[in-house]
N, C-alpha and C positions, 0 to 999 in steps of 0.2 A: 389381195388377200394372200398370207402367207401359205404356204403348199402345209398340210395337214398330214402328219400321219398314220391318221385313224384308216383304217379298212372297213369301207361301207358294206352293208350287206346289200342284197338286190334291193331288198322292200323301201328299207332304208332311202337308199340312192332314187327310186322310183318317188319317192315318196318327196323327198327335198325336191326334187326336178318339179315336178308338179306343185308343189308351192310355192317353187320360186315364179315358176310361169304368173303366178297368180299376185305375187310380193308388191307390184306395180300398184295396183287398185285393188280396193275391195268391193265390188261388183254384190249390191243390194244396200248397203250402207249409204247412208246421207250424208255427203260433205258439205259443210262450209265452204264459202270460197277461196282457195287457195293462197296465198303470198307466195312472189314471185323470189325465184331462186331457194337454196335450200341450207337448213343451218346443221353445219358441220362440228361433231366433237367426238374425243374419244377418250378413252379409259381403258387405264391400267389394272387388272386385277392381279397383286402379288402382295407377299408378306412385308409390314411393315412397322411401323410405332406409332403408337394413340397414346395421347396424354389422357388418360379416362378418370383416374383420381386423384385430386391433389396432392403436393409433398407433403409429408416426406417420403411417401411412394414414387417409383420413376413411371418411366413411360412403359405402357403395356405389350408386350409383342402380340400384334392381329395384321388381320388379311385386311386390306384396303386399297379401293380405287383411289387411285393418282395418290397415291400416299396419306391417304385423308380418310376419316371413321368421323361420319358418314364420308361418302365420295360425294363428289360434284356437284351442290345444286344445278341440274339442267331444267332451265326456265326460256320457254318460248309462246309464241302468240296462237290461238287457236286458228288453225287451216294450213302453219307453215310446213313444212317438210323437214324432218330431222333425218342425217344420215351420220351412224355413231359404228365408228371403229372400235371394236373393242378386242384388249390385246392380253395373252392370258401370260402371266409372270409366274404362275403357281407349278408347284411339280408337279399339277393333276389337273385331269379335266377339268372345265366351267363352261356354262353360258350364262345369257344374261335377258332373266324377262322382265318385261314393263308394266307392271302391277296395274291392272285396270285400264291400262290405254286399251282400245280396240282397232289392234292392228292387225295385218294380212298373218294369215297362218304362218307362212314360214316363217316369220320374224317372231314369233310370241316366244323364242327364248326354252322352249323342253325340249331336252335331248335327246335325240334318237328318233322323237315324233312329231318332232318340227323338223331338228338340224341338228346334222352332225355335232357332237358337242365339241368345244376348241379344246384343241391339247396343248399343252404345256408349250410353248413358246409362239404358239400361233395365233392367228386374228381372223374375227370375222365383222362383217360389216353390215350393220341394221339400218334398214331403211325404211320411212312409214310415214305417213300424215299424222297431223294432231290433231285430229278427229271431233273430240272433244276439250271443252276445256276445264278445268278442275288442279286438286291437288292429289298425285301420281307418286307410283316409285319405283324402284329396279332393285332389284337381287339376282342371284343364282337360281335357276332350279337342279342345278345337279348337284348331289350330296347336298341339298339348303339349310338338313341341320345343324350340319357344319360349317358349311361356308357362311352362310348369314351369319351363324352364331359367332364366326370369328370376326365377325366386320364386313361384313360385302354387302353393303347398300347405300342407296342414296336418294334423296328426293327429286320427282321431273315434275315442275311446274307448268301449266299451260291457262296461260291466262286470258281471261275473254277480252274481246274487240274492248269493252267498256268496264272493263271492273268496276265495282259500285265504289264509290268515296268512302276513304276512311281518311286517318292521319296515319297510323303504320301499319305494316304487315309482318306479321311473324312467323316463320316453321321454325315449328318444335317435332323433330323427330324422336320418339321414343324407343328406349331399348332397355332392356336389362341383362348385366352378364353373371357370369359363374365365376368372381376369381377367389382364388387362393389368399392367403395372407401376402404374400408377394406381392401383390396387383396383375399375379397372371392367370391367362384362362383356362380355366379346367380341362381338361383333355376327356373328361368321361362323357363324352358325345354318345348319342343312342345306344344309352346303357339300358336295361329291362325296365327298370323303373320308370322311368321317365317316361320312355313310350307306353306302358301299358295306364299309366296315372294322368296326370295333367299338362308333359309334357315338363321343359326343359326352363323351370324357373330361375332367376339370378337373384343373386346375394345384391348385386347393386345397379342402380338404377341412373340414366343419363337421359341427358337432352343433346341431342346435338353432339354426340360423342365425351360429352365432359358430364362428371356430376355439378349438376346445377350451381353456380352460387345466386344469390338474390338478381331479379329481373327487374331494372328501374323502369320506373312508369309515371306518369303525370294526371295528377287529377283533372276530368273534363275530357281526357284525350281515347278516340276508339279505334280500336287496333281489329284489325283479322288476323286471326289466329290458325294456320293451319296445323292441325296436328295429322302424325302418321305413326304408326303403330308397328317398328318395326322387328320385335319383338320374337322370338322364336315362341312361346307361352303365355308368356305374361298378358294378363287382361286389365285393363285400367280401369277407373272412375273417376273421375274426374272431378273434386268438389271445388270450387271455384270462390272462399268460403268470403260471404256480402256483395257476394256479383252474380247478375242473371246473365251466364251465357244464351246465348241466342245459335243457333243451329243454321246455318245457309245452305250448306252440301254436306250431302255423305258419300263418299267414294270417290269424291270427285264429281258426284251431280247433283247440281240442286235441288233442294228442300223446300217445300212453304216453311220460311223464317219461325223456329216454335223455340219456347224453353225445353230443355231436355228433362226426360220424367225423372220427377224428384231433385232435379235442377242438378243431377252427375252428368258427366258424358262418358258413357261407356265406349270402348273401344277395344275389340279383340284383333287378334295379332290380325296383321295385315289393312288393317279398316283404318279409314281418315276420316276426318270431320273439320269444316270450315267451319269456325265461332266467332261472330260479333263479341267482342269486349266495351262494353261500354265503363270506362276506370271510374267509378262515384266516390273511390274511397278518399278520408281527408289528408292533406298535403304532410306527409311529414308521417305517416303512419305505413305497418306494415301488414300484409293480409299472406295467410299462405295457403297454398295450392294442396289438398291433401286427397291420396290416393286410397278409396274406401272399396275398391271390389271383394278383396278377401275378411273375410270377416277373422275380429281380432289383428289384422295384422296391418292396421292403417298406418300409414306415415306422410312424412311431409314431404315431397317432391319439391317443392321450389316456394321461395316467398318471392311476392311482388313488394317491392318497396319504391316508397311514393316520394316524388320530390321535393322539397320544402315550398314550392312554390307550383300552384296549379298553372295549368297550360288555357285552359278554361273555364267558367265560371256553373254554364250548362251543358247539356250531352246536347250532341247534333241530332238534329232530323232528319237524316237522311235516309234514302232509299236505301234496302239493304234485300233486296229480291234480285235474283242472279237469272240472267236468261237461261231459258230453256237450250239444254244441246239437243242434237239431229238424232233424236233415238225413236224408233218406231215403237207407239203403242198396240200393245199386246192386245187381240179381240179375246177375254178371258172367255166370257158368254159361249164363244164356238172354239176355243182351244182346244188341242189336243192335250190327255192330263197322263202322267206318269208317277210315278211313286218310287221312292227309294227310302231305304231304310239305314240307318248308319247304327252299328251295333258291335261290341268287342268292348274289348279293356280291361281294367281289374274291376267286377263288382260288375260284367257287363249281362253273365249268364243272369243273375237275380236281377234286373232290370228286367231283362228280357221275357223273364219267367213271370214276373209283375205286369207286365203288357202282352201278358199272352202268347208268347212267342219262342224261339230258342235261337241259338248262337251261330250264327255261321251254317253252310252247309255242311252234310254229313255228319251233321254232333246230335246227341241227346236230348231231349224235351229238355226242359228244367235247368235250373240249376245247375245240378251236377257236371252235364254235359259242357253245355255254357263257362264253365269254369276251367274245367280240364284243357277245354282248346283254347283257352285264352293265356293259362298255365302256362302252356305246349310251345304257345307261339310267344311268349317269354322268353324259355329256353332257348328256343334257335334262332332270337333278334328280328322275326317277321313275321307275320300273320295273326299279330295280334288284335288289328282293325277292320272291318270289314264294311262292305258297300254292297248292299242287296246279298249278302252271303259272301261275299270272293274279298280276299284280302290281295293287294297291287302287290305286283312283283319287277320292278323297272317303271318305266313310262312308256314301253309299246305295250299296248293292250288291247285287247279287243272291246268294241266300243258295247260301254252297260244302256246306252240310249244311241238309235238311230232318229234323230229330228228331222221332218220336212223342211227345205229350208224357202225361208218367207214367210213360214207357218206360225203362228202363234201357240204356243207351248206354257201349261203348267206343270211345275214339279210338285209335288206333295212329297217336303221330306219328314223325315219322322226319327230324331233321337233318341234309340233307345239304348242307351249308353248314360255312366253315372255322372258324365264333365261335360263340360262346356266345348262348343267345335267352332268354331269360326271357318264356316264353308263358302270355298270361292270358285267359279266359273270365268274360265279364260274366255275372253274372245267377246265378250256379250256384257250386257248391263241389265238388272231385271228389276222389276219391281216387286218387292214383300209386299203381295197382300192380305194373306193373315197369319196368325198368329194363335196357336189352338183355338182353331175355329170364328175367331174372331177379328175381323176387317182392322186392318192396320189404319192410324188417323193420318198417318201423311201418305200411306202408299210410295213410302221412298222408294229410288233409284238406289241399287248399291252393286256390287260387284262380289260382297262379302257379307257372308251375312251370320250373326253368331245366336246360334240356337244352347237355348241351358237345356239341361239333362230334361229328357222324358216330353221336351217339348217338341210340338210337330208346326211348321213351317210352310205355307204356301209360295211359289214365288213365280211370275207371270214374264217370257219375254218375247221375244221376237225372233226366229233364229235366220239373223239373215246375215250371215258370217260364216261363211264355207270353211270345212276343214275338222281334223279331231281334234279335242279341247279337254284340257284337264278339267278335272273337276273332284275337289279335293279340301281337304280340310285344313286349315292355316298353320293349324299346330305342325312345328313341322315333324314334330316325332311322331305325332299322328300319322303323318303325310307318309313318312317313311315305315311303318310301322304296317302300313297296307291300308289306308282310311284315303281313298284316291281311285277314279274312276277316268273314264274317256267317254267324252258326249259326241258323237258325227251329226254336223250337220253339211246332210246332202239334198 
């Protein structure tokens, strides 16, 4: 590891010391059986060029691993050992977390309350099992609505001992950016707007780093489909239009196999979802993919276009149930329960005041109050979002839950805010089980989980993964914005 030349603080330095003793194993977690020896890779995070939209526009200047927008599909088998150098080419701090893997604290990639964050020409070295297996990703967390939004991500694949049979497999990483007539990226990064409304929507949308052209396909032929959502704002839906996606995993963990309601697949930023494709359409024709979350503002993300000659005659039979990963269930029955309330934004004081309640600590009943601090924390680019009352200032914080750990634990969160949050918990896997008041029908596994305005959220886990864990909302202008907490479990 390259010599750094950040200057630790005591807590800091105590703090890394202490998680690295721990970085080896995670002690209460269930592994798989290991594969022998350990797979090695590494990543460059510095400025470079993306081809993002066709000519007669050129190539884009973004921030990207190994020179690539997305970076590096990292794909390995579940129980191997990944150890990933990452090496920072940027003139500014980064690290690098692994969206949903459940790895040892020190490696989960937040600055300051995991690890030192890497400075400009320096490297640090992540090491951790593959715990689980699923579809996975990496970003920054420091500055993320910046650094994602210029390109720093990628997808890590881990796949089980048996994948089920298909004919192909696909990732489709999604994104949307902000550019200019130019094809370059906006520079007005957590501007007031943004943060205090829906967060940091783009003008144009990619798969895989490029805007879409037609995806060839073959009638009879079934594809997995992983999507991942990697999106600073943007929330998807996915119409799929003459085909029943079928649902395997969310986050990375299996699903009992369902059609998605109303046959979209919703995805807020950061969330994945594994889709059986079964292709019926006829040989020679084209079907397209159209993105319906916002209303009025649908469009056509991609067409599937069929080959003149089918591959098959009928769809296969095959198994399409994904093994269970090594996750402890949660006794909800004798759980410990918590609450937290997530509230701010523009229009948050009248939400608030509509659920009985007011804004933040130290403000006003109603409305009025509600408004002003939301105003307030406008003007000085933070504190606009709030978590049980306190709006995040960094990523050391004192933690808003202390968990037993091995304990079974319910959160009851409760949106009282006018937008949509896509809320994620590092370090853990939980299950949603309900959903204003009512019993969720798959009781998925997610890691992410997106709550619409005014709704409230049950969500059941295990805590048996030592260390403090963010806990935060996906938006990342949210995230920044103060909509971000620290859960301990000790």
């Amino acid at each position: 590891m390259s010599p750094m030349t950040l200057a630790l603080s005591r807590r800091t330095l105590l703090k890394a010391c202490a998680a690295g003793a721990a970085s080896l194993s995670m002690p209460g977690l269930m592994l798989p059986a290991r594969a022998a020896g350990v797979r090695e890779f590494s990543l460059r995070a510095a400025p470079g060029r993306a081809r993002l939209v066709p000519e007669p526009h050129g190539e884009t200047p973004a921030w990207c691993y190994n020179e690539t927008v997305p970076g590096p599909e990292i794909r390995v088998r579940q129980g191997e050992r990944l150890r990933i150098t990452v090496e920072n080419g940027l003139a500014e701090e980064t690290t690098v977390h692994w969206h949903g893997l459940r790895v040892p604290n020190a490696m989960d990639g937040v600055p300051h309350l995991n690890q030192p964050p890497i400075a400009p020409g320096g490297t640090f070295v992540y090491e951790f099992d593959a715990v689980d297996a699923g579809t996975f990703w990496y970003h920054p967390h420091q500055r993320s609505f910046e650094q994602v939004g210029r390109g720093l991500y990628g997808p890590l694949i881990v796949e089980e001992p048996e994948p089920p049979k298909v004919d192909r497999e696909l990732v489709w990483v999604l994104d949307d950016w902000r550019l200019t007539k130019s094809a370059e990226i906006s520079n007005d990064f957590g501007n007031g707007h943004d943060m205090s409304h829906n967060g940091r929507i783009g003008n144009t949308v990619t798969i895989n780093g490029r805007v879409p052209d037609a995806r060839p396909v073959r009638s009879g032929e079934r594809i997995r489909l992983r999507l991942i959502n990697a999106a600073n704002a943007r929330i998807f839906s996915l119409d799929f239009q003459g085909h029943t996606p079928t649902v395997i995993a969310l986050d990375g963990q299996p699903v009992t196999p369902h059609a998605p309601m109303g046959g979209l697949v919703v995805l807020g930023p950061a969330m994945r979802a594994d889709i059986i494709l079964d292709m019926m359409g006829e040989p020679g024709s084209r079907v397209s993919v159209i993105d319906r979350f916002y209303r009025d503002l649908e469009y056509r993300l991609v067409d599937l276009a069929y080959g003149e000659t089918a591959f098959r005659d009928t769809m296969p039979d095959w198994p399409i149930v994904l093994p269970a990963n090594p996750l402890r269930e949660p006794n909800v029955a004798a759980a410990l329960r918590h609450e937290v309330i997530f509230n701010g934004g523009m229009m948050g004081g009248m939400v608030m005041a509509e659920m009985g309640g007011s804004m933040g600590e130290g403000t006003s009943r109603g409305m009025g109050g509600g408004m002003m601090r939301g105003m307030m924390g406008m003007m000085h680019g933070n504190g606009i979002w709030f978590v049980n009352g306190k709006a995040a200032e960094g990523h050391v914080l004192d933690p808003m839950l202390t968990l037993e750990r091995d304990g079974s634990h319910v959160i009851a969160m409760t949106n009282a805010t006018a937008w949509h949050h896509p809320i994620h918990l590092h370090g853990h896997s939980f299950r949603v089980i309900s959903r204003n008041g009512e019993p969720t029908p798959h009781r998925e596994w997610q890691d992410t989980v997106l709550m619409a305005p005014r709704e409230k959220v049950e969500i059941a886990f295990v805590a048996d993964n030592p260390g403090d864990w963010m806990f935060h909302c996906h938006i990342l202008e949210h995230q920044a914005g103060g909509m971000m907490g620290v859960i301990r479990v000790v």
